[in-house]
C-alpha positions, -999 to 999 in steps of 0.1 A, spaced: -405 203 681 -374 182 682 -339 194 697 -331 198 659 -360 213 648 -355 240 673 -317 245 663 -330 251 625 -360 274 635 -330 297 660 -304 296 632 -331 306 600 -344 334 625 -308 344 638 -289 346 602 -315 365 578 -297 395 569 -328 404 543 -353 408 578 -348 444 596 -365 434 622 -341 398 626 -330 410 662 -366 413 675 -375 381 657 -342 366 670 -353 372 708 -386 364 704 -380 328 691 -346 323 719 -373 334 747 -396 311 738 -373 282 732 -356 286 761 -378 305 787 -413 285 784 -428 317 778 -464 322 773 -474 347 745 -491 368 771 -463 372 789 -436 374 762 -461 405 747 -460 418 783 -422 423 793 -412 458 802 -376 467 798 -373 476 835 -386 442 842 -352 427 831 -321 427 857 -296 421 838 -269 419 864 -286 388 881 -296 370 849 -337 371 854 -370 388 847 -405 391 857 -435 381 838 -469 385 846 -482 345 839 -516 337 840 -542 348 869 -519 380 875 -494 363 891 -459 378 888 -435 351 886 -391 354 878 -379 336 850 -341 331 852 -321 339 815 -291 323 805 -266 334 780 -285 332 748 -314 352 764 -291 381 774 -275 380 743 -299 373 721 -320 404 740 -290 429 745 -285 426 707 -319 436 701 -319 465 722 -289 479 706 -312 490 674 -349 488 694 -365 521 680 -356 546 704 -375 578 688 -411 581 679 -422 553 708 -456 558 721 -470 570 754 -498 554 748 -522 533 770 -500 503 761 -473 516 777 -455 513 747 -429 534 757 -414 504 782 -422 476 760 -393 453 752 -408 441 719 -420 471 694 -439 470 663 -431 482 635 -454 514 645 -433 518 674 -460 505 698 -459 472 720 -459 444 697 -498 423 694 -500 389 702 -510 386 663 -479 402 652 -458 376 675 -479 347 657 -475 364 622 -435 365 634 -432 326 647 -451 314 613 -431 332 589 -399 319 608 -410 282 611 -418 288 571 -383 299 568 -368 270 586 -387 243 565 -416 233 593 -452 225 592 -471 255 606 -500 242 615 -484 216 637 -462 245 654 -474 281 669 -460 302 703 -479 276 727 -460 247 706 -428 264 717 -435 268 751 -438 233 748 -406 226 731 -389 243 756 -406 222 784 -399 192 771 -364 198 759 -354 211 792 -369 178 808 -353 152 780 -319 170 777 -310 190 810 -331 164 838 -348 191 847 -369 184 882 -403 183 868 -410 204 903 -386 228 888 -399 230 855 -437 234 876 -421 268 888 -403 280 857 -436 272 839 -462 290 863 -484 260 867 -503 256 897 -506 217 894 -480 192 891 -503 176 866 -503 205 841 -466 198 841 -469 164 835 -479 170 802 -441 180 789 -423 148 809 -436 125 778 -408 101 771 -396 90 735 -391 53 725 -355 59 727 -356 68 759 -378 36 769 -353 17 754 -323 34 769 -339 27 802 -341 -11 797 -306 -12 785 -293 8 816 -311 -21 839 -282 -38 857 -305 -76 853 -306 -66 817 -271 -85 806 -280 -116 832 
């Protein structure tokens, strides 16, 4: 998805006063966007996994491995608003461990992976794009590459924040748009001999 693409899809998600459940939906899509999350591990965050004082959390990536994902503003934010009307009565103890779930269902239980697809569908409806070229592993990607084109992230960095074991995996999100190609011929100092 493209830098405006993703702008559209946070602002459709962010301003529908007609969705009770707009500040879940709201952190969903600004985790995935800006975090790299995988669905596994978005469905898996505990509340106590979150330190808000130092700006991070913990996810459990793939293989078990426990990795920390640094927030920024728009996670806190966009997280801190959500817990301010989270259900608080009627969670469930149940094997899910429900009951320290971020992300709750409208049953009061940890949200399903299907429920977080239903979710990122009916927002990229909202905002006007193509879901079937889009879904939660197309946003992990978004934010990947975005954080590559826009913010030169270290590709060894975004290999971290991504939980990839190989460079190569990474590789995949440093893609480079004809623009940029171009931009990088004009910025040759023989180009104006």
């Amino acid at each position: 998805m493209s830098l405006d693409d993703s702008k559209k899809l946070l602002s459709v998600t962010e301003n529908d006063d007609n969705d009770e459940n707009k500040e879940r939906d709201y952190a969903i899509i600004t985790l995935f966007l800006n975090c790299g999350l995988r669905l596994s591990e978005l469905i898996g965050i505990n509340i106590q996994d979150i330190d808000f004082n130092e700006y991070k959390m913990n996810v459990i990536g793939k293989g078990n491995k426990e990795r920390t994902i640094y927030l920024n503003k728009a996670c806190i934010n966009a997280i801190n608003n959500y817990l301010l009307v989270r259900p608080k009565e009627g969670v469930k103890n149940d094997s899910k461990a429900s009951n320290k779930a971020l992300f709750l269902s409208k049953r009061h239980e940890r949200i399903s992976n299907r429920t977080v697809q239903y979710i990122v569908e009916k927002e990229l409806r909202k905002a006007g794009l193509d879901t079937s070229k889009y879904s939660t592993h197309k946003l992990r990607h978004t934010a990947a590459t975005l954080m590559y084109q826009y913010g030169q992230v270290d590709i060894r960095a975004l290999q971290e924040l991504l939980g990839h074991k190989s460079i190569s995996t990474t590789e995949i999100y440093t893609h480079v748009s004809n623009e940029q190609v171009r931009d990088a011929l004009e910025k040759n100092p023989l180009g104006n001999l």
